[in-house]
mmCIF entry with sequence, helices, sheets and N, C-alpha, C, O atoms, coordinates in Angstrom:
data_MODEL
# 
_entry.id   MODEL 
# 
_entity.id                         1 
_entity.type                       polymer 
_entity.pdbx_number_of_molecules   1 
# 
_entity_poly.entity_id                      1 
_entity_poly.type                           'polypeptide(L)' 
_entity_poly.nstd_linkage                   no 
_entity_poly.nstd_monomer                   no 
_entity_poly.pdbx_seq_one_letter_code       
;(UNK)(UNK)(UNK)(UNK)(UNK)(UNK)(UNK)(UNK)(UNK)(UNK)(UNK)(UNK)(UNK)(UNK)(UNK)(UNK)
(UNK)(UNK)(UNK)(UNK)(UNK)(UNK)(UNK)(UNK)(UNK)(UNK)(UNK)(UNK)(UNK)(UNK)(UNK)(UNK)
(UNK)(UNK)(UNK)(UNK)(UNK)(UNK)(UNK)(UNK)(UNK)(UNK)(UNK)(UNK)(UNK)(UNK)(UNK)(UNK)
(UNK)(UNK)(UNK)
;
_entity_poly.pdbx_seq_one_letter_code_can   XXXXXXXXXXXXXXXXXXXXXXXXXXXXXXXXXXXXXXXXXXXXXXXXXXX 
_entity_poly.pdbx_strand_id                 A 
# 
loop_
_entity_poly_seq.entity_id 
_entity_poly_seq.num 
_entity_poly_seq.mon_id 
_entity_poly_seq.hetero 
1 1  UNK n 
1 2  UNK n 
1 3  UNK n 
1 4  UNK n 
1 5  UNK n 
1 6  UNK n 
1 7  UNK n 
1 8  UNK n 
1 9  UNK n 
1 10 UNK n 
1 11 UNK n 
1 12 UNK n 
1 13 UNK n 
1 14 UNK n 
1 15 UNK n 
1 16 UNK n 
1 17 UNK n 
1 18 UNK n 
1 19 UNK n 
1 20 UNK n 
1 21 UNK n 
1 22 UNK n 
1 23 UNK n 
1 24 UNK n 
1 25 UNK n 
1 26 UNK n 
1 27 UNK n 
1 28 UNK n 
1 29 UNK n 
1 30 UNK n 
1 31 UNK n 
1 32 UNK n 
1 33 UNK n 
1 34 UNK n 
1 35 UNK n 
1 36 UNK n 
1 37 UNK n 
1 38 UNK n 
1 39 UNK n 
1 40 UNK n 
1 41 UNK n 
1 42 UNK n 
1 43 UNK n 
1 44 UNK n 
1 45 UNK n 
1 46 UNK n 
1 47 UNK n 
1 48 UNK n 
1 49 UNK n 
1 50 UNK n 
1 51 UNK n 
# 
_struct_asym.id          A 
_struct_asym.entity_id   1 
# 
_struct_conf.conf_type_id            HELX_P 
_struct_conf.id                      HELX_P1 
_struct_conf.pdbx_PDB_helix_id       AA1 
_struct_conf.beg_label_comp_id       UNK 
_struct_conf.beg_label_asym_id       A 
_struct_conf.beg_label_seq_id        2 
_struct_conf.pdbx_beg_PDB_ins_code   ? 
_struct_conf.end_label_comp_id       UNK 
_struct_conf.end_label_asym_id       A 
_struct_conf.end_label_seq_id        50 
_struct_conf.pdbx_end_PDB_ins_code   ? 
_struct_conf.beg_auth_comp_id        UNK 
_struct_conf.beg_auth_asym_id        A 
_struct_conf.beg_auth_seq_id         2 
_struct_conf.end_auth_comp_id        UNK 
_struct_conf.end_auth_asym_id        A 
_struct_conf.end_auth_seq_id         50 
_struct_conf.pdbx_PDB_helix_class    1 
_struct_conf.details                 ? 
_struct_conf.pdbx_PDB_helix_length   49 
# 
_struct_conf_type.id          HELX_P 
_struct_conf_type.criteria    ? 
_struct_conf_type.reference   ? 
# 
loop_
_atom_site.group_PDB 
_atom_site.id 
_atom_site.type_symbol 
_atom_site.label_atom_id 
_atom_site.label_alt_id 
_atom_site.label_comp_id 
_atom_site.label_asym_id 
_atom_site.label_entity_id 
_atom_site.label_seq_id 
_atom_site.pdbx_PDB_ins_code 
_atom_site.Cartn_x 
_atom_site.Cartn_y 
_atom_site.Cartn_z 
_atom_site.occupancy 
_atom_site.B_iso_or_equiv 
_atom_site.pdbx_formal_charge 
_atom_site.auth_seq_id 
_atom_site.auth_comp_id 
_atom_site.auth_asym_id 
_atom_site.auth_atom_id 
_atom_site.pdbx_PDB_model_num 
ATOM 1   N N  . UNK A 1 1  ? 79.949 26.915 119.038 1.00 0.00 ? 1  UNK A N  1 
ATOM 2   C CA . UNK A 1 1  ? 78.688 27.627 119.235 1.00 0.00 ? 1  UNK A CA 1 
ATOM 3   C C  . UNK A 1 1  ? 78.698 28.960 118.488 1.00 0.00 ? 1  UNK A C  1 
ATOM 4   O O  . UNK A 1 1  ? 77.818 29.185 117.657 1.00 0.00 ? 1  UNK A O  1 
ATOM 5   N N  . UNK A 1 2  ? 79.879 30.058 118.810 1.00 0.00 ? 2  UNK A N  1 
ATOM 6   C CA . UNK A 1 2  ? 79.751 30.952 118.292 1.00 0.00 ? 2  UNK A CA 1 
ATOM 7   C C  . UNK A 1 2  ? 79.819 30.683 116.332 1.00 0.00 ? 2  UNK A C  1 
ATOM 8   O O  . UNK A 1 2  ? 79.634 31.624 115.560 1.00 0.00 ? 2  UNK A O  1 
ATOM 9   N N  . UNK A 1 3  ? 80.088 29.364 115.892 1.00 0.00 ? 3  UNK A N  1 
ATOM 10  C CA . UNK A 1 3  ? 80.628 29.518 114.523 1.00 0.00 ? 3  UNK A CA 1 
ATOM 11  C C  . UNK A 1 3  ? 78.991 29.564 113.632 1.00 0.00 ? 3  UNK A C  1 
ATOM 12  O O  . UNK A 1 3  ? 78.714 30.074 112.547 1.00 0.00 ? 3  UNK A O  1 
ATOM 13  N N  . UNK A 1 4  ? 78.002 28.695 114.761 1.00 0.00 ? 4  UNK A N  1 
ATOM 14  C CA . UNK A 1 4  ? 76.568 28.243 114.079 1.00 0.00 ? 4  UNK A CA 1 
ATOM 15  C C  . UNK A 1 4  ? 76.318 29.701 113.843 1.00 0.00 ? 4  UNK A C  1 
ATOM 16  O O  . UNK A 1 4  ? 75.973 30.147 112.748 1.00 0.00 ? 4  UNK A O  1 
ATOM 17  N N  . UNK A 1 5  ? 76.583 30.704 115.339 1.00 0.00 ? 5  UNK A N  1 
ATOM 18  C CA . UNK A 1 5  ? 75.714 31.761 115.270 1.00 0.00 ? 5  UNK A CA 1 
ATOM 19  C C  . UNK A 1 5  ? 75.831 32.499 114.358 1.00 0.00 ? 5  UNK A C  1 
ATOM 20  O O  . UNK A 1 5  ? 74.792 33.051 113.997 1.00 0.00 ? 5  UNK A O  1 
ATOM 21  N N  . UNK A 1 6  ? 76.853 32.759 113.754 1.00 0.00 ? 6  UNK A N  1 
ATOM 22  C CA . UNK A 1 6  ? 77.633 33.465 112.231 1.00 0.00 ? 6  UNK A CA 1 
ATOM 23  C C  . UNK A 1 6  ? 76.820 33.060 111.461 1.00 0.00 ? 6  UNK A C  1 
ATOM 24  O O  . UNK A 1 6  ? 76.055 33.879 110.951 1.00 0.00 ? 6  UNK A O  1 
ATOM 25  N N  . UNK A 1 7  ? 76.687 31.187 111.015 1.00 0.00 ? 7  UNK A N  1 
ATOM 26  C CA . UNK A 1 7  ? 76.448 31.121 110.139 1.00 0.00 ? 7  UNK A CA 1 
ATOM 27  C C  . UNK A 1 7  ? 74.942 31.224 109.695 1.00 0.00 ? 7  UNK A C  1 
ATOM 28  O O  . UNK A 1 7  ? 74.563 31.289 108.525 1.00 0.00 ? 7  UNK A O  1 
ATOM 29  N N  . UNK A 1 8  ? 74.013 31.227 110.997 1.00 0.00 ? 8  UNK A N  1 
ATOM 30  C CA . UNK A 1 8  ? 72.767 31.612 110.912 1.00 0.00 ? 8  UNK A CA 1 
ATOM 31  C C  . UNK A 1 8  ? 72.264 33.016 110.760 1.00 0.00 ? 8  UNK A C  1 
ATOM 32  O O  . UNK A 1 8  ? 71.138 33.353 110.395 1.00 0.00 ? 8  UNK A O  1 
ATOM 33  N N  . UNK A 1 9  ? 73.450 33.917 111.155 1.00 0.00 ? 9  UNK A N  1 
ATOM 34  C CA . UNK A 1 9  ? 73.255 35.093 110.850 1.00 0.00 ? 9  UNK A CA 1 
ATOM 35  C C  . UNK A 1 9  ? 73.744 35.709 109.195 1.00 0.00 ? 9  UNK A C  1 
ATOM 36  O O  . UNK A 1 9  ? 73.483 36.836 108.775 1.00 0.00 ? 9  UNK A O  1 
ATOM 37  N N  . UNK A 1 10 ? 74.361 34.833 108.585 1.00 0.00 ? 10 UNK A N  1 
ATOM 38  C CA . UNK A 1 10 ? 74.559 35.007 107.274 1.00 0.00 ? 10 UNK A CA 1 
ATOM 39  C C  . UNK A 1 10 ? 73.312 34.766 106.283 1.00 0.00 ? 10 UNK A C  1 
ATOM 40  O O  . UNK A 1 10 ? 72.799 35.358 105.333 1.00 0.00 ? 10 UNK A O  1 
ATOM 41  N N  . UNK A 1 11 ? 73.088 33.524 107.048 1.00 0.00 ? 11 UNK A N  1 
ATOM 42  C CA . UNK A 1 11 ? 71.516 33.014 105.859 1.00 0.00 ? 11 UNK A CA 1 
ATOM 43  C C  . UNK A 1 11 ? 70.674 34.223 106.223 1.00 0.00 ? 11 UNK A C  1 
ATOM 44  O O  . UNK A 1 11 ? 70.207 34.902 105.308 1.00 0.00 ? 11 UNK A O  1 
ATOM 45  N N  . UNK A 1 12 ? 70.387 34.625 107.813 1.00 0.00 ? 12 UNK A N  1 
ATOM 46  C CA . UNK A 1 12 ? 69.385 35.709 107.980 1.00 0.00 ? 12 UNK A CA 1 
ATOM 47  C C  . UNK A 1 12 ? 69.456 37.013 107.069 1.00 0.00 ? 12 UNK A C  1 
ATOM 48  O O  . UNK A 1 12 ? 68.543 37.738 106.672 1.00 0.00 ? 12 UNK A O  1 
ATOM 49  N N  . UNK A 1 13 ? 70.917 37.084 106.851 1.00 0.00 ? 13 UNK A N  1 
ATOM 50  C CA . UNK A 1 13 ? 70.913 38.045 105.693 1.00 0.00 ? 13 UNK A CA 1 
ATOM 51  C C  . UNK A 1 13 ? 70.784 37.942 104.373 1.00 0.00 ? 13 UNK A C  1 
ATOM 52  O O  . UNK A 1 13 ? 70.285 38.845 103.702 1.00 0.00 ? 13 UNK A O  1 
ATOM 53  N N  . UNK A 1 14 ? 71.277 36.688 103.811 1.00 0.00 ? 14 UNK A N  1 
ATOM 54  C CA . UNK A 1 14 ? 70.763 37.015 102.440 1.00 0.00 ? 14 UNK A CA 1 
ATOM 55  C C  . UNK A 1 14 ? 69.507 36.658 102.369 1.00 0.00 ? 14 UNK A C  1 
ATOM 56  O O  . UNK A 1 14 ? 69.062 36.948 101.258 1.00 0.00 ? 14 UNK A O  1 
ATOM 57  N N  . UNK A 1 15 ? 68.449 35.978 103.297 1.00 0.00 ? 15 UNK A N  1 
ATOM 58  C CA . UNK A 1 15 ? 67.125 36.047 102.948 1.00 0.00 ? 15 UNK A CA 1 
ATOM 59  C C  . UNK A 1 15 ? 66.405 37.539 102.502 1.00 0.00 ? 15 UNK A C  1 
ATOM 60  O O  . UNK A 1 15 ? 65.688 37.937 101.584 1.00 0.00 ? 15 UNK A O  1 
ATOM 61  N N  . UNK A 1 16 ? 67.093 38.156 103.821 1.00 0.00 ? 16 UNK A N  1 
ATOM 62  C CA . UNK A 1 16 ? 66.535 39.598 103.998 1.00 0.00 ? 16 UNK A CA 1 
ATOM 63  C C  . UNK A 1 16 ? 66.862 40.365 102.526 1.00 0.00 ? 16 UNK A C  1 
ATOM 64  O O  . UNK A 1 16 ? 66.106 41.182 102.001 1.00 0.00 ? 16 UNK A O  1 
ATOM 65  N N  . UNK A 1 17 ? 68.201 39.902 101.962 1.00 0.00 ? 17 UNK A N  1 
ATOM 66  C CA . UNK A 1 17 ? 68.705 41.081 100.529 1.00 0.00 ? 17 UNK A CA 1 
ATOM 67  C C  . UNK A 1 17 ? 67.989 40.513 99.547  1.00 0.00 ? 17 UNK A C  1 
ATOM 68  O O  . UNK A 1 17 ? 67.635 41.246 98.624  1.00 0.00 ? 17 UNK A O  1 
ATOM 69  N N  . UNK A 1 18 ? 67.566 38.895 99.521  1.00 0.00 ? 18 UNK A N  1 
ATOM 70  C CA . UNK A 1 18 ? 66.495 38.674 98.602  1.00 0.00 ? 18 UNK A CA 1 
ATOM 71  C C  . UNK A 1 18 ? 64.866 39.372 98.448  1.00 0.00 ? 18 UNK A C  1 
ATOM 72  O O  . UNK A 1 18 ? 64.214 39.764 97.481  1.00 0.00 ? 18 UNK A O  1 
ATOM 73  N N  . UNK A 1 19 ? 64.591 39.293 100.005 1.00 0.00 ? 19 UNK A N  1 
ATOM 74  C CA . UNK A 1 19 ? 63.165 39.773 100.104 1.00 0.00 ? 19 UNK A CA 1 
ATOM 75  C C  . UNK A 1 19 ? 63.182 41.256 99.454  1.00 0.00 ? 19 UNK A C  1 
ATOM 76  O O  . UNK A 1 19 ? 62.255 41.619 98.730  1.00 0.00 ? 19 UNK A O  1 
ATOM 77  N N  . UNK A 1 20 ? 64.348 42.143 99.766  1.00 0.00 ? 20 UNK A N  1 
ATOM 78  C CA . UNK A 1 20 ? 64.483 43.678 99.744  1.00 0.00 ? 20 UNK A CA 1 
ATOM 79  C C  . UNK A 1 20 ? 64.433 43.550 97.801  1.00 0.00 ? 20 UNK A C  1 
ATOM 80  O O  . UNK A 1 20 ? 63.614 44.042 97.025  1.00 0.00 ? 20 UNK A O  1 
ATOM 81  N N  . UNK A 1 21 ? 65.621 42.721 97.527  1.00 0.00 ? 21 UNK A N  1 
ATOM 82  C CA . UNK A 1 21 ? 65.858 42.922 96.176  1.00 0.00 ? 21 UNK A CA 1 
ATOM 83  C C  . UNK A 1 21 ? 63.979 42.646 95.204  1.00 0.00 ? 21 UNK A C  1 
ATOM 84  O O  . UNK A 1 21 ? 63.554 43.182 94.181  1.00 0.00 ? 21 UNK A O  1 
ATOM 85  N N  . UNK A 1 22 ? 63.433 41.773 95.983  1.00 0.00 ? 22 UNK A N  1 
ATOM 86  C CA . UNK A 1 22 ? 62.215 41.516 94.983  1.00 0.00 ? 22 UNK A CA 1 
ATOM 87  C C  . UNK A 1 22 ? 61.345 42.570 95.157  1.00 0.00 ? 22 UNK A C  1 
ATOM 88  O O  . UNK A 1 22 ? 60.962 43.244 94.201  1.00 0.00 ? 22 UNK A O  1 
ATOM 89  N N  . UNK A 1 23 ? 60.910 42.823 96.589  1.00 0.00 ? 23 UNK A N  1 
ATOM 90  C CA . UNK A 1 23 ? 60.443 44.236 97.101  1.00 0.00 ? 23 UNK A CA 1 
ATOM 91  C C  . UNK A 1 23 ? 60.379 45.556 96.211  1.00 0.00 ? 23 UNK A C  1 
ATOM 92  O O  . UNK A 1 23 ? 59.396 46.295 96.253  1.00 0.00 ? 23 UNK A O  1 
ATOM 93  N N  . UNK A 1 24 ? 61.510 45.813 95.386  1.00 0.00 ? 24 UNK A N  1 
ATOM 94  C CA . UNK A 1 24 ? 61.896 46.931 94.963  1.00 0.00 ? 24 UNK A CA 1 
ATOM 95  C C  . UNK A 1 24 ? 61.436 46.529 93.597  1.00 0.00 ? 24 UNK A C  1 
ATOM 96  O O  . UNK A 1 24 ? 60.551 47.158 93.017  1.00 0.00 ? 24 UNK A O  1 
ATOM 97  N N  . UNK A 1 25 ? 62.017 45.504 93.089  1.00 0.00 ? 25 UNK A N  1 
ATOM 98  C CA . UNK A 1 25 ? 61.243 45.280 91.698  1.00 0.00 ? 25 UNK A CA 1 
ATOM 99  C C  . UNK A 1 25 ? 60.234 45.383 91.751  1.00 0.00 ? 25 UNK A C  1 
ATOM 100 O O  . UNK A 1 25 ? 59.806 46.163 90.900  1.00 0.00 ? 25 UNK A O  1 
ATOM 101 N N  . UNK A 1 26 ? 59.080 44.714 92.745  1.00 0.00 ? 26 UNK A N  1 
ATOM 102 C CA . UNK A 1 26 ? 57.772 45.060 92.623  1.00 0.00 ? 26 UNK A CA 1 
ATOM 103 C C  . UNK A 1 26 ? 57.110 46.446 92.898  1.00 0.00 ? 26 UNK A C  1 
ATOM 104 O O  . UNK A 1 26 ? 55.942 46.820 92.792  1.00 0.00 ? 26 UNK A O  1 
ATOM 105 N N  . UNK A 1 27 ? 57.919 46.895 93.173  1.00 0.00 ? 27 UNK A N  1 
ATOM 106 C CA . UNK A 1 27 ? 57.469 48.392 93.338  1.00 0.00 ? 27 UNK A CA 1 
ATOM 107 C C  . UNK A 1 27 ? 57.983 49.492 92.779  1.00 0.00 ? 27 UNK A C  1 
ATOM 108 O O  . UNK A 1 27 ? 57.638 50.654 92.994  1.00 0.00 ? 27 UNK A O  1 
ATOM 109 N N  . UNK A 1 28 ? 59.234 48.909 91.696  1.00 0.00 ? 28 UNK A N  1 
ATOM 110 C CA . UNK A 1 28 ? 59.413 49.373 89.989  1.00 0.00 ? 28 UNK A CA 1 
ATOM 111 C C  . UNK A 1 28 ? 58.232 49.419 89.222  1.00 0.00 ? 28 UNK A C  1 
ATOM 112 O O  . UNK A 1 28 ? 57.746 50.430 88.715  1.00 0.00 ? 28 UNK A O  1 
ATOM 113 N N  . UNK A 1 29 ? 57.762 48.171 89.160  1.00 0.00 ? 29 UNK A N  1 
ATOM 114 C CA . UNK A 1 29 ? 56.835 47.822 87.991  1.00 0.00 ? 29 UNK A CA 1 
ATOM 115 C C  . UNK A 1 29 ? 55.067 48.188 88.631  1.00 0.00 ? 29 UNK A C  1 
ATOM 116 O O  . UNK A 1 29 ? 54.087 48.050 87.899  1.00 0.00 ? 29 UNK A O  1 
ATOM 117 N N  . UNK A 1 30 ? 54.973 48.639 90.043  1.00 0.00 ? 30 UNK A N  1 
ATOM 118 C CA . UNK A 1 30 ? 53.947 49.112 89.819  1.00 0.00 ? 30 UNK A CA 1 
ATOM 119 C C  . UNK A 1 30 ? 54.324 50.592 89.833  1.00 0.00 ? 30 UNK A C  1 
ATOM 120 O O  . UNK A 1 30 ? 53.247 51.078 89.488  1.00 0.00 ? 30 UNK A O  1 
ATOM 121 N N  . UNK A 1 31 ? 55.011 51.449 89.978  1.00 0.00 ? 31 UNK A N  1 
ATOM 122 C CA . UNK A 1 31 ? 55.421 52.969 89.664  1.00 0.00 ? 31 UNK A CA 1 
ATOM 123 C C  . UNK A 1 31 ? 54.725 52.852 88.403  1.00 0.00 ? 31 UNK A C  1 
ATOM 124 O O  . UNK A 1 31 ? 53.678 53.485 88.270  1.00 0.00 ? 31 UNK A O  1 
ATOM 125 N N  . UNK A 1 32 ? 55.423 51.690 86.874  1.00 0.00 ? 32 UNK A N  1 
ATOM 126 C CA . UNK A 1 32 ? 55.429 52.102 85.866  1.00 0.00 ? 32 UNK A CA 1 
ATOM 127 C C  . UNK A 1 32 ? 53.861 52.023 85.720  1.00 0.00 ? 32 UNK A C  1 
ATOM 128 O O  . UNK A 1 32 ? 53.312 52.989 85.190  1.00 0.00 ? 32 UNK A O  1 
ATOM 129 N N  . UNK A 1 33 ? 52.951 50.767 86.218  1.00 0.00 ? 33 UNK A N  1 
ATOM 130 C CA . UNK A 1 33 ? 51.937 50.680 86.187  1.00 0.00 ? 33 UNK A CA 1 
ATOM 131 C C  . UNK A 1 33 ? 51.390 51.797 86.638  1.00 0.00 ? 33 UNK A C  1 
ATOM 132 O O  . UNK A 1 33 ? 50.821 52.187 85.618  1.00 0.00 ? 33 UNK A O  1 
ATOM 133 N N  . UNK A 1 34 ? 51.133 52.693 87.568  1.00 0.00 ? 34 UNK A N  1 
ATOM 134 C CA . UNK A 1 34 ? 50.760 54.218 87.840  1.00 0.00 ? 34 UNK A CA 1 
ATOM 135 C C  . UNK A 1 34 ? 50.822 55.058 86.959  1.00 0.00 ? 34 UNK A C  1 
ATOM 136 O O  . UNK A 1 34 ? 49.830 55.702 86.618  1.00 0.00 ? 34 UNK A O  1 
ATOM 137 N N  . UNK A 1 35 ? 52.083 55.219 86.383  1.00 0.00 ? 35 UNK A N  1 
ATOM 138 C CA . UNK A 1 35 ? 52.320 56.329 85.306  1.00 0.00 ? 35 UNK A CA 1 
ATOM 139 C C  . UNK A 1 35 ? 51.787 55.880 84.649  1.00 0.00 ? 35 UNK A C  1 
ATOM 140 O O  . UNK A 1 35 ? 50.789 56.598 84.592  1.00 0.00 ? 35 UNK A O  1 
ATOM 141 N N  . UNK A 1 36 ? 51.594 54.788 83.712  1.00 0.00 ? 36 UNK A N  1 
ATOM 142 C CA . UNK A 1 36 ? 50.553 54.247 82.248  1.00 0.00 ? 36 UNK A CA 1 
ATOM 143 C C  . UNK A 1 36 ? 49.600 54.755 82.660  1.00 0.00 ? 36 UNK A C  1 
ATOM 144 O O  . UNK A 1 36 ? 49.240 55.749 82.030  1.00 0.00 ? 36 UNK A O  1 
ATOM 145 N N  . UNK A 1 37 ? 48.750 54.340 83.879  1.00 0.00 ? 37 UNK A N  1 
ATOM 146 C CA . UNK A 1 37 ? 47.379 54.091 84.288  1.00 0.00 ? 37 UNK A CA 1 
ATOM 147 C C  . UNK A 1 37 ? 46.928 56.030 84.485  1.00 0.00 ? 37 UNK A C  1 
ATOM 148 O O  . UNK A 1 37 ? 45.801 56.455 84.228  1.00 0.00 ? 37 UNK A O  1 
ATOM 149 N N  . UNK A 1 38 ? 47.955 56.822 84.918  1.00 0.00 ? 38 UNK A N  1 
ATOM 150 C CA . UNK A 1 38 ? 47.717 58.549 85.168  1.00 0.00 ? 38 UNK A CA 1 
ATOM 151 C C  . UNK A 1 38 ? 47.895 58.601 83.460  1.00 0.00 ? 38 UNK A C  1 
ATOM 152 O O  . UNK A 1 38 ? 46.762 58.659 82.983  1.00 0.00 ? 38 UNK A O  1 
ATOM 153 N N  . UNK A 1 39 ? 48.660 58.601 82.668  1.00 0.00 ? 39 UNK A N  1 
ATOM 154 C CA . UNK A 1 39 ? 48.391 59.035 81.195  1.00 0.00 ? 39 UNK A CA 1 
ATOM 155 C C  . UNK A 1 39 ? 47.174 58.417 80.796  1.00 0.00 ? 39 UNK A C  1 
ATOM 156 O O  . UNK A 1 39 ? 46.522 59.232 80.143  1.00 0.00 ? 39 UNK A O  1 
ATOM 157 N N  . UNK A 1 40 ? 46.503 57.166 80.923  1.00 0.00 ? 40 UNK A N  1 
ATOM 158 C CA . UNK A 1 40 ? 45.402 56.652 80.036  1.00 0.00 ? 40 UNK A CA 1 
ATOM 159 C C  . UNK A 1 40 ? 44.069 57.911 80.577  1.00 0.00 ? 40 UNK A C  1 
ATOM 160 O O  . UNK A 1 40 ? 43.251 58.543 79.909  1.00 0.00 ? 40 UNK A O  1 
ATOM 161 N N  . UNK A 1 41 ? 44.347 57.871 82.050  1.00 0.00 ? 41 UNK A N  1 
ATOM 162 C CA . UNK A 1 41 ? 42.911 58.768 82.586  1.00 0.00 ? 41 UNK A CA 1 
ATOM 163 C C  . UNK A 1 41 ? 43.074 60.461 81.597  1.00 0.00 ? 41 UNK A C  1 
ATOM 164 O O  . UNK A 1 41 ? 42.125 61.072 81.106  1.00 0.00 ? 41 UNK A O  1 
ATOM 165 N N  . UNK A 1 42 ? 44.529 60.872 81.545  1.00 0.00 ? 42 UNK A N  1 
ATOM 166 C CA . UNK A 1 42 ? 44.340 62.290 81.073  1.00 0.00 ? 42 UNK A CA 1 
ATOM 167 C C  . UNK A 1 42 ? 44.199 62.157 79.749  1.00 0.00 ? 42 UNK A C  1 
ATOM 168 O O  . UNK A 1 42 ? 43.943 63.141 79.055  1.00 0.00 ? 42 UNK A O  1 
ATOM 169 N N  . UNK A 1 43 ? 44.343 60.974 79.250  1.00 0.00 ? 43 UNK A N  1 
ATOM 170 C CA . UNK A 1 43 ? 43.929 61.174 77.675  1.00 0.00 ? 43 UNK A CA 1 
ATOM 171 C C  . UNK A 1 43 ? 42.226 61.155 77.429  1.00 0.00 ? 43 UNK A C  1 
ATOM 172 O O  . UNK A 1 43 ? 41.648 61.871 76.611  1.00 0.00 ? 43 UNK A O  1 
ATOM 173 N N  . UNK A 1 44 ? 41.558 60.142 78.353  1.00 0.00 ? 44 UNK A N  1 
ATOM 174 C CA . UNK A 1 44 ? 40.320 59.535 78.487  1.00 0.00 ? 44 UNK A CA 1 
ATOM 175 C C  . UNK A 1 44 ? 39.674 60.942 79.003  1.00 0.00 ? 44 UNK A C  1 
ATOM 176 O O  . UNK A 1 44 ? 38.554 61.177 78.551  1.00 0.00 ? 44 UNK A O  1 
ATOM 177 N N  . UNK A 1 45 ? 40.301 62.028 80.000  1.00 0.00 ? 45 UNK A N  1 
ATOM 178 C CA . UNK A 1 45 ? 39.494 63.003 80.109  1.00 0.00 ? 45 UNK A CA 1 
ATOM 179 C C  . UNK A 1 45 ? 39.646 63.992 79.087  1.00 0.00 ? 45 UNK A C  1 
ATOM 180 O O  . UNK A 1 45 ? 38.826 64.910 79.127  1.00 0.00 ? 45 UNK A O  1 
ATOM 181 N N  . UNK A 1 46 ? 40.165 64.006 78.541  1.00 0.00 ? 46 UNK A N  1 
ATOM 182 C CA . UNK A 1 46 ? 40.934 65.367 77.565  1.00 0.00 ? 46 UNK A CA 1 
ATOM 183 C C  . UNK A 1 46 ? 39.971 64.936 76.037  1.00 0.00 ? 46 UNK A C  1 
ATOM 184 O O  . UNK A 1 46 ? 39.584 65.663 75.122  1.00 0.00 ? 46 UNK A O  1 
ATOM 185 N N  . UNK A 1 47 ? 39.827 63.544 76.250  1.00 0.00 ? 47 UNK A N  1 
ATOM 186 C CA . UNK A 1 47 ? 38.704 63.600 75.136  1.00 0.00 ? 47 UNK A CA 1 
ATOM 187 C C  . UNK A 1 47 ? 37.228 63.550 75.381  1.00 0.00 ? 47 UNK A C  1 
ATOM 188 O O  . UNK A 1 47 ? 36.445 63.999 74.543  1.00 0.00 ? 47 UNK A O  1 
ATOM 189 N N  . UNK A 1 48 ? 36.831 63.023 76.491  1.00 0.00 ? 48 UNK A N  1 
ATOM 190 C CA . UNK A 1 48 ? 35.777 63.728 77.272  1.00 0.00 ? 48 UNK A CA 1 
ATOM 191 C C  . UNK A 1 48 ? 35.441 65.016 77.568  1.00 0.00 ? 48 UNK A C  1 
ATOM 192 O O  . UNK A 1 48 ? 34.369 65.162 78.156  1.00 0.00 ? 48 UNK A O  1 
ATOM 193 N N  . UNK A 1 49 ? 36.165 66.113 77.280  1.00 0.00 ? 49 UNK A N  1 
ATOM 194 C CA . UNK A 1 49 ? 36.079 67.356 77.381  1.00 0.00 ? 49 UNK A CA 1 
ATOM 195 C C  . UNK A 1 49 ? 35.756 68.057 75.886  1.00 0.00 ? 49 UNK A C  1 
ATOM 196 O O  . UNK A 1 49 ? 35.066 69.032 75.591  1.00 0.00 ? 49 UNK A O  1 
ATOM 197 N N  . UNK A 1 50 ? 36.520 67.175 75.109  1.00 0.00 ? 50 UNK A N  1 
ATOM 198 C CA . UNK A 1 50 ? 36.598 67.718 73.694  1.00 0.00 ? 50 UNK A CA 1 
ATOM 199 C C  . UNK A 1 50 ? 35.028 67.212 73.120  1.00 0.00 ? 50 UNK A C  1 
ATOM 200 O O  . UNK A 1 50 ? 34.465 67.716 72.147  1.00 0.00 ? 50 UNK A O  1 
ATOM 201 N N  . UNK A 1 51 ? 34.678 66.501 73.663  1.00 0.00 ? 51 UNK A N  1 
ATOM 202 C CA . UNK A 1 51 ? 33.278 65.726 73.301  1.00 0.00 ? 51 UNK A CA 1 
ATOM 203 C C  . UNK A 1 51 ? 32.335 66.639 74.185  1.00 0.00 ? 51 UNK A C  1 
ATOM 204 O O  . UNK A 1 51 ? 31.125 66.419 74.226  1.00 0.00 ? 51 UNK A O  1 
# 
């Protein structure tokens, strides 16, 4: 009994380090998406001003 409980508590974890590991990538790549998206607006206003 106690050997299942181990081993169900092992899968419970690497599900969890998968979910975390993708988690973080996706929220790498929208950081970078933010920063592109804040430079396009200050260029788009900076020539709106100049106009």
């Amino acid at each position: 009994m106690q050997h299942k409980r181990i081993k169900s508590l092992l899968v419970l974890l690497l599900i969890f380090f998968i979910l975390t590991s993708c988690m973080v990538r996706n929220l790498e790549t929208n950081i970078k998406q933010i920063k592109f998206n804040d430079i396009k607006f200050v260029e788009d206003y900076n020539n709106i001003k100049k106009n």
